[in-house]
C-alpha positions in Angstrom: 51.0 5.8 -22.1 53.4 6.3 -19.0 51.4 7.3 -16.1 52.7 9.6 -13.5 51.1 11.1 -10.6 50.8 15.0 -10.9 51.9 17.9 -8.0 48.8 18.8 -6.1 47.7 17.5 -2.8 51.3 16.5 -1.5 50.1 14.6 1.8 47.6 12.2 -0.6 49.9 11.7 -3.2 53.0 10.7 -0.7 50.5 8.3 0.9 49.3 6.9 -2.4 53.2 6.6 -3.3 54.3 4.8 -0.2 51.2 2.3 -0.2 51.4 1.5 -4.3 54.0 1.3 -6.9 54.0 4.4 -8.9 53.3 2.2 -12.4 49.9 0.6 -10.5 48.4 4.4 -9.9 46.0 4.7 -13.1 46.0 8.1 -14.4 43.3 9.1 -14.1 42.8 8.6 -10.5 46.2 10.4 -9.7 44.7 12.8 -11.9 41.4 13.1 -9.6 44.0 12.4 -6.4 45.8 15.7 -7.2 42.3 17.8 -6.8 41.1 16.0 -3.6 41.5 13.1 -1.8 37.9 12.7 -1.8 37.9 12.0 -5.4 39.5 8.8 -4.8 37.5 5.5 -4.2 39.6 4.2 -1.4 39.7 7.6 0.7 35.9 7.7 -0.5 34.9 5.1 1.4 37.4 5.8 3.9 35.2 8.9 4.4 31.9 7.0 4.2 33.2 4.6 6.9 33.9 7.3 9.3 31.1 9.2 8.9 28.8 6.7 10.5 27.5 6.6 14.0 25.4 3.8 15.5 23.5 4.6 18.6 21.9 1.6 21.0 19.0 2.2 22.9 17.0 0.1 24.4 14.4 -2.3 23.3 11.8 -0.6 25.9 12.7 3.1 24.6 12.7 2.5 21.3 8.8 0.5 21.6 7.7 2.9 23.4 9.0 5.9 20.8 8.0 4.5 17.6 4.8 6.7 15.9 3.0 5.6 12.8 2.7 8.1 9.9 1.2 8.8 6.7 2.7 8.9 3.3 1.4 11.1 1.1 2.0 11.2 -2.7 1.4 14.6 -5.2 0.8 12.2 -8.2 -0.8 8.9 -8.9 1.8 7.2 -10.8 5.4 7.6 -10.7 6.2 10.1 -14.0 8.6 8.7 -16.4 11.2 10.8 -16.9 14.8 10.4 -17.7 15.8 10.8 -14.2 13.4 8.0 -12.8 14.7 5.8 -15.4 17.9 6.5 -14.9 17.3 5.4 -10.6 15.4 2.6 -11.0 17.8 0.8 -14.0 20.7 1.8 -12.6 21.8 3.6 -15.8 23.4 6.8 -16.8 21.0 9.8 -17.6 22.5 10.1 -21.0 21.6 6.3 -21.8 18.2 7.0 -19.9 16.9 9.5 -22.3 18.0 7.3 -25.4 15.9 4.4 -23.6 12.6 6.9 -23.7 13.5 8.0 -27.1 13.5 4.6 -28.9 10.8 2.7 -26.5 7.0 2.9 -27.7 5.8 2.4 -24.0 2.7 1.0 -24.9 2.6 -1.4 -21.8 2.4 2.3 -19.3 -0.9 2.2 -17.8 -3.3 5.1 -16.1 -6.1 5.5 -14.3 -8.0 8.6 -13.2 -11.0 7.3 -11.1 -10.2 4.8 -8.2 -9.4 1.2 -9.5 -12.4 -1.6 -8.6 -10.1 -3.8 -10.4 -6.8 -5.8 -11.9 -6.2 -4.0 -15.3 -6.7 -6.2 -18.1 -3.4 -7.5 -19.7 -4.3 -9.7 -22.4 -3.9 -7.0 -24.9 0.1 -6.4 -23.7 2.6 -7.6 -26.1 5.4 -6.9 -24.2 7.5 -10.1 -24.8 6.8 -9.9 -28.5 9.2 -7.8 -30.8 8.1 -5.1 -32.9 9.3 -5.0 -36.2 10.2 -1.7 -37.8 9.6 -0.6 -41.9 7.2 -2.0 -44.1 6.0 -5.1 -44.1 3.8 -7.0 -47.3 1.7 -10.1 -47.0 -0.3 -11.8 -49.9 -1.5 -15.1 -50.8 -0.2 -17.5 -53.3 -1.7 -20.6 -55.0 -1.0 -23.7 -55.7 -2.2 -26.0 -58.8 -1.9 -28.6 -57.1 -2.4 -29.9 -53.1 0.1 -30.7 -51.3 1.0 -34.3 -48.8 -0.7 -32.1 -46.1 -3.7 -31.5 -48.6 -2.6 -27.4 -48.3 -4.0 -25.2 -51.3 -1.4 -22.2 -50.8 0.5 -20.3 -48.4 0.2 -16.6 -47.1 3.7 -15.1 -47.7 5.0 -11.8 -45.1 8.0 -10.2 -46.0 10.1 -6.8 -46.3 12.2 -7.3 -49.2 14.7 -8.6 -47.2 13.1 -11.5 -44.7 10.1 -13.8 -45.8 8.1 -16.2 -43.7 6.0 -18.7 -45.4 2.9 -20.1 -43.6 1.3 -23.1 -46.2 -2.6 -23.2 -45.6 -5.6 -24.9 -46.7 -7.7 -22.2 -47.1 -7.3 -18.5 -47.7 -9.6 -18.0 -44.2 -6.4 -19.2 -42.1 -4.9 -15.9 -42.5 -5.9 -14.9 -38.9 -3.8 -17.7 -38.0 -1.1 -16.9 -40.0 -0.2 -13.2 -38.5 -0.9 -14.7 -34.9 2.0 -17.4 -35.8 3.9 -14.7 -37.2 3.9 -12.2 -34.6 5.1 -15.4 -32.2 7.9 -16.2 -34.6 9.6 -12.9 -35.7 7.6 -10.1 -34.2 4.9 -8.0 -34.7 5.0 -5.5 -37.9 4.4 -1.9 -36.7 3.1 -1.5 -40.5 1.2 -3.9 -43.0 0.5 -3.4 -46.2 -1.8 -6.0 -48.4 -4.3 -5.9 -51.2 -8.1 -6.0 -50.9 -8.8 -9.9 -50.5 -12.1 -10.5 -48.5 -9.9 -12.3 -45.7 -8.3 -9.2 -45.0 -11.0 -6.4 -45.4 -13.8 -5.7 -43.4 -14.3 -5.1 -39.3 -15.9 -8.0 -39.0 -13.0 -10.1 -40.3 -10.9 -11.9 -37.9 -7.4 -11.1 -39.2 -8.6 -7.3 -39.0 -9.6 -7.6 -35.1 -6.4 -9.2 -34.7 -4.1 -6.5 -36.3 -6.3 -4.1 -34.3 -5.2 -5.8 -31.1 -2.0 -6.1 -32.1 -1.3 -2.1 -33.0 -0.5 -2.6 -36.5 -1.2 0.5 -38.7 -2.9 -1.8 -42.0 -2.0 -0.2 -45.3 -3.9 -1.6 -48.6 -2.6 -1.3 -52.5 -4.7 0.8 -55.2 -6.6 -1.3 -56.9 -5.5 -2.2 -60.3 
């Protein structure tokens, strides 16, 4: 695409001719050049430059000036909000609001009464993934034990990705989802049969999937 630079602002446009070859002016800044000069980086800045004035006082004024004040805040936490994400990321406010749309924020924390203490943090799983769709796990067994005397293996899969965690006994199933949530992620959904292992509060794989946010599904009985 030949680029050109339009009629507009004749004074910018002469100056932008005379300092740069007329192939080197990107369109679209000749473009934003022929509305204002102040649509331009290099005049931007130019601007910015000029705009600034530094005062010196002295060291004795300025001690004997300085004031201590309060800062005062309407909320207790900072609101999350497209706009805050988009300040503190650096981000547009377009990308910002697909960020809030997609995240789960489950690490935001709140408080209403004054805090006596660090909150707890063991429960985050913020550096584990979290694995969309349905997710299946069930045991299999072996007739025979293996080198490493195992008896089975609890299988977790989607229909498209398996993992295979080889066990002695069926109880290890606790220890299989914790391996699995450190290996490929954590399931937001699992669905499984009614083995003992698996039902029941009491049961250690069901306290873990609790503290882990996974929504447990089970089959109909057959």
């Amino acid at each position: 695409m030949q680029r050109y630079l339009p009629q507009g602002n004749e004074r910018f446009v002469q100056q932008m001719r005379r300092n740069t070859r007329i192939n080197d002016v990107p369109e679209t800044d000749s473009h934003l050049a022929s509305i204002s000069d102040a649509y331009c980086s290099t005049s931007f800045a130019r601007r910015m430059i000029e705009s600034v004035h530094i005062e010196s006082r002295n060291d004795s004024e300025t001690c004997d000036n300085r004031t201590t004040a309060e800062v005062k805040s309407n909320t207790r936490h900072s609101k999350i909000t497209p706009e805050r994400v988009s300040q503190v990321f650096g981000v547009g406010l377009s990308t910002a609001k697909l960020t809030l749309a997609i995240t789960t924020q489950k690490g935001v924390r709140q408080a209403i009464h004054p805090l006596n203490r660090r909150y707890r943090v063991d429960h985050l799983d913020l550096h584990r993934n979290r694995l969309g769709g349905q997710w299946y796990v069930d045991h299999f067994t072996s007739q025979k034990k293996s080198i490493n005397q195992n008896t089975g293996a609890w299988v977790y899969s989607n229909g498209h990705i398996s993992k295979v965690y080889p066990v002695k006994s069926r109880a290890e199933v606790s220890d299989t989802l914790s391996t699995f949530c450190d290996d490929l992620g954590v399931p937001a959904k699992l669905k499984m049969d009614r083995a003992p292992e698996l039902v029941g509060k009491g049961t250690a794989f069901y306290k873990l999937a609790r503290k882990r946010h996974i929504d447990l599904t089970y089959a109909e009985p057959e």
